[in-house]
ROGU-718958 format. One record per atom (N, C-alpha, C, O): residue in one letter; chain; atom name; x, z, y. Coordinates in nm, 2 decimals. Atoms other than C-alpha are relative to their C-alpha. Layout:
% ROGU-718958
r resn A	chain A	name CA	px X	pz Z	py Y
...
END
This chain:
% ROGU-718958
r resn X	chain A	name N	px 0.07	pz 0.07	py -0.11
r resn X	chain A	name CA	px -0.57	pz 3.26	py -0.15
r resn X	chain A	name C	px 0.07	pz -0.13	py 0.02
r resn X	chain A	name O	px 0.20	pz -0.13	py 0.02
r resn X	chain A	name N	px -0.04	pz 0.15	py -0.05
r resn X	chain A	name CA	px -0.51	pz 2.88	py -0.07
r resn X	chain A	name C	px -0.02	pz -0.09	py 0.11
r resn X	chain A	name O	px -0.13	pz -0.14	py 0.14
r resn X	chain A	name N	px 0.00	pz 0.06	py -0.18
r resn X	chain A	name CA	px -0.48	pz 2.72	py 0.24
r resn X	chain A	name C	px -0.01	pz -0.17	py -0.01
r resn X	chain A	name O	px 0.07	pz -0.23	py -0.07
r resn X	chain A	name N	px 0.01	pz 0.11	py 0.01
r resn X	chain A	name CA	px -0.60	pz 2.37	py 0.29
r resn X	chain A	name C	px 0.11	pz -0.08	py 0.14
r resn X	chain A	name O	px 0.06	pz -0.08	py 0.26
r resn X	chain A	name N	px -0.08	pz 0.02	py -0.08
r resn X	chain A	name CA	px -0.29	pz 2.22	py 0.49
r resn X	chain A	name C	px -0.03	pz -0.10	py 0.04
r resn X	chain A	name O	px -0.01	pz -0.12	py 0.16
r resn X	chain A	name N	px -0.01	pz 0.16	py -0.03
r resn X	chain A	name CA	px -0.38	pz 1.85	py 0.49
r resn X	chain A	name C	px -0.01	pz -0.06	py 0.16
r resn X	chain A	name O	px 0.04	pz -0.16	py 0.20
r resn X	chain A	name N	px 0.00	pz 0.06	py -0.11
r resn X	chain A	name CA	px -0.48	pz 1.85	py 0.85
r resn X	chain A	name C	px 0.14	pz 0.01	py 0.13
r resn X	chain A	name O	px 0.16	pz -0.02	py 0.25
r resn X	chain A	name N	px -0.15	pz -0.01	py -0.06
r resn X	chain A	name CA	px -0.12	pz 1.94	py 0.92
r resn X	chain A	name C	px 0.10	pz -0.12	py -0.03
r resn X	chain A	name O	px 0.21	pz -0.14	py 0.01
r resn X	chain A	name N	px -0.10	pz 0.17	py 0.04
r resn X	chain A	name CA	px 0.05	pz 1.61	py 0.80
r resn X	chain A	name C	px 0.06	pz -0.08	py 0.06
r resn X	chain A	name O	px 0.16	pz -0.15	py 0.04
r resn X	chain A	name N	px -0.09	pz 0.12	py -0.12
r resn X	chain A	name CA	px 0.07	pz 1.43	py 1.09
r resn X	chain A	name C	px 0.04	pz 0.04	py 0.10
r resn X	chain A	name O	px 0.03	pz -0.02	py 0.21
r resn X	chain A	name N	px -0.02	pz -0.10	py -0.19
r resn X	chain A	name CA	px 0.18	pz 1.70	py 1.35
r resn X	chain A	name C	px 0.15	pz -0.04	py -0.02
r resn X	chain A	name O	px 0.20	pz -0.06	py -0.13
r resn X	chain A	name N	px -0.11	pz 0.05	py -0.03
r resn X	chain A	name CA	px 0.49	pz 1.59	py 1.49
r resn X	chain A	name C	px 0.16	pz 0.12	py -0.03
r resn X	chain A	name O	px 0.28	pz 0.10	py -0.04
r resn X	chain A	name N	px -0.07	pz -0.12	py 0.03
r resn X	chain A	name CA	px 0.64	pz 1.96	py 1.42
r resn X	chain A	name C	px 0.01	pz 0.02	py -0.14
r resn X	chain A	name O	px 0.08	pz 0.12	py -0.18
r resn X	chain A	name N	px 0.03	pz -0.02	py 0.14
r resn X	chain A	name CA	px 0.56	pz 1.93	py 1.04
r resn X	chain A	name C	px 0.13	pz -0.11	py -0.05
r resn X	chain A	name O	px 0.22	pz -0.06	py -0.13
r resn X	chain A	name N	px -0.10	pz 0.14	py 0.00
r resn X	chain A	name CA	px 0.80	pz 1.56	py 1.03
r resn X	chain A	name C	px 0.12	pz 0.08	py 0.05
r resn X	chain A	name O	px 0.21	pz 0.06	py -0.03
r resn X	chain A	name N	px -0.15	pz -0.01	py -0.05
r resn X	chain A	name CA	px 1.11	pz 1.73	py 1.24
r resn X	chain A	name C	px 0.01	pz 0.15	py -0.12
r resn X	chain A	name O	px 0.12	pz 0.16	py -0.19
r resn X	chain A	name N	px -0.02	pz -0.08	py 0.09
r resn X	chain A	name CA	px 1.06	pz 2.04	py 1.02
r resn X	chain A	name C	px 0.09	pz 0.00	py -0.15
r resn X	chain A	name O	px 0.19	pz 0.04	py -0.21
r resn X	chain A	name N	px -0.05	pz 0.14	py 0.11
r resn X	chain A	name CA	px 1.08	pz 1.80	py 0.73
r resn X	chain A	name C	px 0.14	pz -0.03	py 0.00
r resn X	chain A	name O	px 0.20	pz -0.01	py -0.10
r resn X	chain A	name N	px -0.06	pz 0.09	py -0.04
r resn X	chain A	name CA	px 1.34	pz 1.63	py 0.87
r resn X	chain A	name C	px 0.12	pz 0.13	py -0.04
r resn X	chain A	name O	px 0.18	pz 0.15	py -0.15
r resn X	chain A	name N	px -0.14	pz -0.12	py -0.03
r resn X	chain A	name CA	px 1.60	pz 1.93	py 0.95
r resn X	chain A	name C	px 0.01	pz 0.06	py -0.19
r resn X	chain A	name O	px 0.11	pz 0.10	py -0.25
r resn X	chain A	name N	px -0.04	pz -0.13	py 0.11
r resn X	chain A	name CA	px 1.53	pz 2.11	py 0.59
r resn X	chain A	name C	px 0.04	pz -0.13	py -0.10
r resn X	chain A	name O	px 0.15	pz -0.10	py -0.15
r resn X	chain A	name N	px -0.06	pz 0.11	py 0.06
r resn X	chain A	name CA	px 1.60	pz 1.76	py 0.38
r resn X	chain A	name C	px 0.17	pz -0.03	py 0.07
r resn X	chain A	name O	px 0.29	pz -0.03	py 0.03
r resn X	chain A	name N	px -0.24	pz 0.02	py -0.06
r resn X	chain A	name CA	px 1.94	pz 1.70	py 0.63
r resn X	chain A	name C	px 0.07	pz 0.08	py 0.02
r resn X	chain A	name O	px 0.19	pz 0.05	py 0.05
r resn X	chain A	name N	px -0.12	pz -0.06	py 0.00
r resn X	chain A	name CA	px 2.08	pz 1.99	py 0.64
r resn X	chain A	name C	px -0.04	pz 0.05	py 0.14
r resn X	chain A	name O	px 0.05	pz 0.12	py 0.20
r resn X	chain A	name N	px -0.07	pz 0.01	py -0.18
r resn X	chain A	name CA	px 2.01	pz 2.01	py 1.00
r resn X	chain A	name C	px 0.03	pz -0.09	py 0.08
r resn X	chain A	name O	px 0.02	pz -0.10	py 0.20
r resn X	chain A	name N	px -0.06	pz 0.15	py -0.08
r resn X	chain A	name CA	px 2.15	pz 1.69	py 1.08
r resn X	chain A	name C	px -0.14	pz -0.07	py 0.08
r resn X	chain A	name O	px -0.25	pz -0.09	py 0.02
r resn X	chain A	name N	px 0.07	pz 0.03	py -0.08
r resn X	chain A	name CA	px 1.97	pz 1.56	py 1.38
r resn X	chain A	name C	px -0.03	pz -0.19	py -0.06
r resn X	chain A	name O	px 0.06	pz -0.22	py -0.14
r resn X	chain A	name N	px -0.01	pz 0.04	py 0.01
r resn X	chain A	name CA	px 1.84	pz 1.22	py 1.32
r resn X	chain A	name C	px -0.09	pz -0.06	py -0.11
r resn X	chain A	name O	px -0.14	pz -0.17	py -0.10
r resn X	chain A	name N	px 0.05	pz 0.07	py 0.11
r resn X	chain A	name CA	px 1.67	pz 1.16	py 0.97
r resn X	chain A	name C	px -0.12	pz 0.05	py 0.01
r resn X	chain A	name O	px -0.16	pz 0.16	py 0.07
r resn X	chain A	name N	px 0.12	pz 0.00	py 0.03
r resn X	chain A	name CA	px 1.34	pz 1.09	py 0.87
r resn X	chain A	name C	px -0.03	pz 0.00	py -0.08
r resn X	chain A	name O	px 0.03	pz -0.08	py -0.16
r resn X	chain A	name N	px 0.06	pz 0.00	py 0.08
r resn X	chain A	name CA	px 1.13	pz 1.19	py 0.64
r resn X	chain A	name C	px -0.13	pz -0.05	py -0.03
r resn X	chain A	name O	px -0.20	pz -0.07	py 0.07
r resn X	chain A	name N	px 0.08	pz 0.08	py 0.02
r resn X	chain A	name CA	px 0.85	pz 1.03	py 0.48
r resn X	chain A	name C	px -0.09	pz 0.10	py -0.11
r resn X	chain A	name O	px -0.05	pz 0.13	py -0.22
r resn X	chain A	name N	px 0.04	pz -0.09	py 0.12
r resn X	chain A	name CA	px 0.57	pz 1.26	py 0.33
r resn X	chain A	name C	px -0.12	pz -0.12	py -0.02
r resn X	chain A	name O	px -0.19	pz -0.18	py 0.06
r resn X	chain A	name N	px 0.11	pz 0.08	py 0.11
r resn X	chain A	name CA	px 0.35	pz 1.07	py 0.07
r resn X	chain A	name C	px -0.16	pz 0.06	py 0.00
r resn X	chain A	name O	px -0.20	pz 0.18	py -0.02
r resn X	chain A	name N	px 0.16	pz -0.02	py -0.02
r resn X	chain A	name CA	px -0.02	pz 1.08	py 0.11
r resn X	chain A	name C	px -0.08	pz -0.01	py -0.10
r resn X	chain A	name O	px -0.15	pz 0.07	py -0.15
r resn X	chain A	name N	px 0.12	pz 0.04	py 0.12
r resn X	chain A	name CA	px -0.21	pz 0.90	py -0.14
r resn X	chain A	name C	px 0.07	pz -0.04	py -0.11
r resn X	chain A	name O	px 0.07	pz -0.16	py -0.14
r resn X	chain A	name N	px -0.03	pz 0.00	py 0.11
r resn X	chain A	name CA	px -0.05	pz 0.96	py -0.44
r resn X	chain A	name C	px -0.07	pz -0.08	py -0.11
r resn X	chain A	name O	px -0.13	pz 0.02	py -0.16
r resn X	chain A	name N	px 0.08	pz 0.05	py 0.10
r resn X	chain A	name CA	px -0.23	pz 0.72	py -0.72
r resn X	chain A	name C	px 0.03	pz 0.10	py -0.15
r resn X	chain A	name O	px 0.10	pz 0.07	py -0.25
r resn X	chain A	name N	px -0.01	pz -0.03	py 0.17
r resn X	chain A	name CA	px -0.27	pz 0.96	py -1.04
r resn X	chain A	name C	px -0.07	pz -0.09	py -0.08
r resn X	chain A	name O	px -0.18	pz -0.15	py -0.05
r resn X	chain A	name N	px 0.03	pz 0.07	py 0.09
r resn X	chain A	name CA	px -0.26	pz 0.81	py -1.36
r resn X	chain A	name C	px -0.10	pz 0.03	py -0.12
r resn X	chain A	name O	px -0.04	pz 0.11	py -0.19
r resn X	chain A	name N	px 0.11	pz -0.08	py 0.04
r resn X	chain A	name CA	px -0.58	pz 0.90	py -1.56
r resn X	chain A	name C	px 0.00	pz -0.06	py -0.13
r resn X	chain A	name O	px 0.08	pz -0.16	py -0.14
r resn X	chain A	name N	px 0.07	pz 0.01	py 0.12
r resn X	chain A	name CA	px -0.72	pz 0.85	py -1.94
r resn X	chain A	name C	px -0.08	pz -0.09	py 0.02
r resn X	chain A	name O	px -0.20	pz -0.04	py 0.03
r resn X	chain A	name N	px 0.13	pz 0.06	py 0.02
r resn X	chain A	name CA	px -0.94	pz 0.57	py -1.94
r resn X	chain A	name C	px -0.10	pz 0.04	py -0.12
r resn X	chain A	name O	px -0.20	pz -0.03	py -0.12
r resn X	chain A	name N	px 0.07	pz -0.03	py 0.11
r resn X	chain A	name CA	px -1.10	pz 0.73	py -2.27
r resn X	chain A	name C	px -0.09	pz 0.16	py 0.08
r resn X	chain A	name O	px -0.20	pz 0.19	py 0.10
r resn X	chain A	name N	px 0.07	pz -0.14	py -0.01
r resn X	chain A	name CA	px -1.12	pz 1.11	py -2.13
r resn X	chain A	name C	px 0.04	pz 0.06	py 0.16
r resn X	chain A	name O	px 0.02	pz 0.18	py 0.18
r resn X	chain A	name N	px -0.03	pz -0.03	py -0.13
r resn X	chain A	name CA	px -0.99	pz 1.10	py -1.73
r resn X	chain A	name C	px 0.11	pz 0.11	py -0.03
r resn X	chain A	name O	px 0.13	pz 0.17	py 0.07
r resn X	chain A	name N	px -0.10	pz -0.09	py -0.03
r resn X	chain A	name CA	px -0.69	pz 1.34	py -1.83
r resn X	chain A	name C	px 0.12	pz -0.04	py 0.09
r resn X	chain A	name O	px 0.17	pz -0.15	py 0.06
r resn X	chain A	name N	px -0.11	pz 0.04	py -0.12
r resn X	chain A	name CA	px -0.42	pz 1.31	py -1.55
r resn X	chain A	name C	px 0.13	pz -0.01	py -0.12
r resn X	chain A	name O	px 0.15	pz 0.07	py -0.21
r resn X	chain A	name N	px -0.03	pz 0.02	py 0.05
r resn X	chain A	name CA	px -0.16	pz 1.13	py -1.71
r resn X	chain A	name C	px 0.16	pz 0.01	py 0.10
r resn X	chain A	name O	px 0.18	pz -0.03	py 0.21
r resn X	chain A	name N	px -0.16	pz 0.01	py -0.11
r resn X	chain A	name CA	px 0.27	pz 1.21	py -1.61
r resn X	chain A	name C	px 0.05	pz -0.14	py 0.02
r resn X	chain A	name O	px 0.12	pz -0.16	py 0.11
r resn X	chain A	name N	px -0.02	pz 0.12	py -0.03
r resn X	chain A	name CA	px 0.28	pz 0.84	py -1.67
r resn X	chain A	name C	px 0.12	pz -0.04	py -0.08
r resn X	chain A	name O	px 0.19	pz -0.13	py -0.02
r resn X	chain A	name N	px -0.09	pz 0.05	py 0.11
r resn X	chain A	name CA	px 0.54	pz 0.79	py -1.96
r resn X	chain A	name C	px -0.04	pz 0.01	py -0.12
r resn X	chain A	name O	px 0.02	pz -0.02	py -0.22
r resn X	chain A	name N	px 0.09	pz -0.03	py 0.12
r resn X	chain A	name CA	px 0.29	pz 0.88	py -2.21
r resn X	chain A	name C	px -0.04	pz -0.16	py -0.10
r resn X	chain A	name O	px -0.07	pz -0.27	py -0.05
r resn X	chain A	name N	px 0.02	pz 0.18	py 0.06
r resn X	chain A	name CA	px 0.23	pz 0.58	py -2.53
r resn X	chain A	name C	px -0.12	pz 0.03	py 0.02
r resn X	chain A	name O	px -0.17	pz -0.06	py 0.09
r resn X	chain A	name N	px 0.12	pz -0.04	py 0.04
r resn X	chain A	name CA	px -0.10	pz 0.76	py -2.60
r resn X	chain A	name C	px -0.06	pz 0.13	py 0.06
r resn X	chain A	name O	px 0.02	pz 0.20	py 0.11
r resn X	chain A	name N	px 0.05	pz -0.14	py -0.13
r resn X	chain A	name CA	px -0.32	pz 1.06	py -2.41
r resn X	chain A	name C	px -0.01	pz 0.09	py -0.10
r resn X	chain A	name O	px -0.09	pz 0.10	py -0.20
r resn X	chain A	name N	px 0.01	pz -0.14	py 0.02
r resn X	chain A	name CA	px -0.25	pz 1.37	py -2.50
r resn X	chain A	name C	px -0.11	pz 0.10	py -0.04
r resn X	chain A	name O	px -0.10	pz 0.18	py -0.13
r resn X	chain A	name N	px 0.09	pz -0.01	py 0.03
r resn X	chain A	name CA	px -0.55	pz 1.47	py -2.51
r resn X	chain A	name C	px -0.12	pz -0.06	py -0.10
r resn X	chain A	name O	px -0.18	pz 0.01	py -0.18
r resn X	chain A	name N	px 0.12	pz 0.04	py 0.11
r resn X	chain A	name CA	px -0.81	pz 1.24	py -2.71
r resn X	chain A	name C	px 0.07	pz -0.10	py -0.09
r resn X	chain A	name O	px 0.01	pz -0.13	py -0.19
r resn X	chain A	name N	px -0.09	pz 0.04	py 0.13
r resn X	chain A	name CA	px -0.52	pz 1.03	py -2.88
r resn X	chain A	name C	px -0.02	pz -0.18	py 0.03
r resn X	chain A	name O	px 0.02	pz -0.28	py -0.04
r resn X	chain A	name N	px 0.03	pz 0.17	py 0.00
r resn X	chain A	name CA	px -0.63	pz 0.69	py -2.71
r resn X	chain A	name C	px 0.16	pz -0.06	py 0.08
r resn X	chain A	name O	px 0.22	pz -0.01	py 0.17
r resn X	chain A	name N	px -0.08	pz 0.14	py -0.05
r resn X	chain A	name CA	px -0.38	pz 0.38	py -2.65
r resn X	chain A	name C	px 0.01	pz -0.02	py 0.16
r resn X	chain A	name O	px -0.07	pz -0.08	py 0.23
r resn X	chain A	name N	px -0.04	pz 0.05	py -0.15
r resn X	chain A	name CA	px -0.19	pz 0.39	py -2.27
r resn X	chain A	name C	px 0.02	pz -0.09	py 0.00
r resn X	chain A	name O	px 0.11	pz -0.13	py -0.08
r resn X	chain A	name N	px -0.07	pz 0.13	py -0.02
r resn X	chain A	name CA	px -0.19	pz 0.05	py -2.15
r resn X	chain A	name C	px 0.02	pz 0.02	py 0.10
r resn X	chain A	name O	px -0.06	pz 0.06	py 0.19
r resn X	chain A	name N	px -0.06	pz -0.02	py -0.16
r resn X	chain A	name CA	px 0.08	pz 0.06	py -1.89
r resn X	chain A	name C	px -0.01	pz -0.13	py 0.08
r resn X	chain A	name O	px 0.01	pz -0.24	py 0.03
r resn X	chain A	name N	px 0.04	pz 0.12	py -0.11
r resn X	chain A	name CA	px -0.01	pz -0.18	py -1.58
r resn X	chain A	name C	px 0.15	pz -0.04	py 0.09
r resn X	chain A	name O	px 0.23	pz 0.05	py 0.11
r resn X	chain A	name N	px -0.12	pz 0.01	py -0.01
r resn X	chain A	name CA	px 0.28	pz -0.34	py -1.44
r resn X	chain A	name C	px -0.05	pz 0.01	py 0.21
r resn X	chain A	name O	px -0.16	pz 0.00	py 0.25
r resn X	chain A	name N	px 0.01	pz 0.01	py -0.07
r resn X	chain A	name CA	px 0.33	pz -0.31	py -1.07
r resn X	chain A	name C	px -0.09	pz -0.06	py 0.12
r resn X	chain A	name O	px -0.12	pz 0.00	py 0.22
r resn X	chain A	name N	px 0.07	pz 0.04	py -0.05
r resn X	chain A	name CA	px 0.14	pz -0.57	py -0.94
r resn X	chain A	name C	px -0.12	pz -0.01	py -0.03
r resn X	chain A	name O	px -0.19	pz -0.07	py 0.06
r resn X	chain A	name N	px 0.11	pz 0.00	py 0.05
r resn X	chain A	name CA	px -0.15	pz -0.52	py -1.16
r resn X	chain A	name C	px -0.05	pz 0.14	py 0.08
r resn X	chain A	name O	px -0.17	pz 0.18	py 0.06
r resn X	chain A	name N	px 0.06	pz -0.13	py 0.00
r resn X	chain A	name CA	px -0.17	pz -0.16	py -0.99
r resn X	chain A	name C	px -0.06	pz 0.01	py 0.20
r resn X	chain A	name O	px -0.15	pz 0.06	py 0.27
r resn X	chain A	name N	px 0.04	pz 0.03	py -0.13
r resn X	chain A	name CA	px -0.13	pz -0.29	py -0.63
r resn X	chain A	name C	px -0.12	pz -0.09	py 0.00
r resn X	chain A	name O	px -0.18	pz -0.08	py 0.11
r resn X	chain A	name N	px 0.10	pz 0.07	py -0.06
r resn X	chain A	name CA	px -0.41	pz -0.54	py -0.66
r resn X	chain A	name C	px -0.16	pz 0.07	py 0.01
r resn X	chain A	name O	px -0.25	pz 0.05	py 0.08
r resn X	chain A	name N	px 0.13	pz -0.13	py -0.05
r resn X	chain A	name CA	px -0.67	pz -0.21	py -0.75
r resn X	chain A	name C	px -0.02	pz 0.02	py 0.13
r resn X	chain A	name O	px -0.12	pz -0.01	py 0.19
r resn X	chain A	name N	px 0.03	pz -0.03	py -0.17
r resn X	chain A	name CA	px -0.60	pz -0.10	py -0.40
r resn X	chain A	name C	px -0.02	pz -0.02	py 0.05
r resn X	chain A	name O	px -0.03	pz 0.06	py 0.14
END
């Protein structure tokens, strides 16, 4: 069974939860949970790519890696 949590993300009890099991305990730190992950896909065959790949795993085509600014101006 799978539970769809997402609309727990932004509860203020989910962040100190966070917070305490990252520090130890220590009062004080913030954590930062990641939302919109950008996966890296196959332009030949859409396979989700770990993103150090030369070539896809799958159908054998040519990764061309995008450099940082090429990937922020998609978004």
């Amino acid at each position: 069974m799978t539970r769809d949590l997402r609309k727990l993300m932004d509860s203020k009890e989910v962040h100190e939860g966070f917070s305490k099991l990252v520090s130890g305990g220590k009062l004080g730190y913030k954590t930062i949970i990641e939302k919109n992950k950008n996966l890296e896909r196959c332009e030949n065959c859409g396979k989700i790519l770990e993103g150090d790949e030369n070539f896809c795993p799958e159908c054998g085509m040519k990764i061309e890696k995008q450099t940082k600014e090429e990937v922020e101006e998609k978004s």
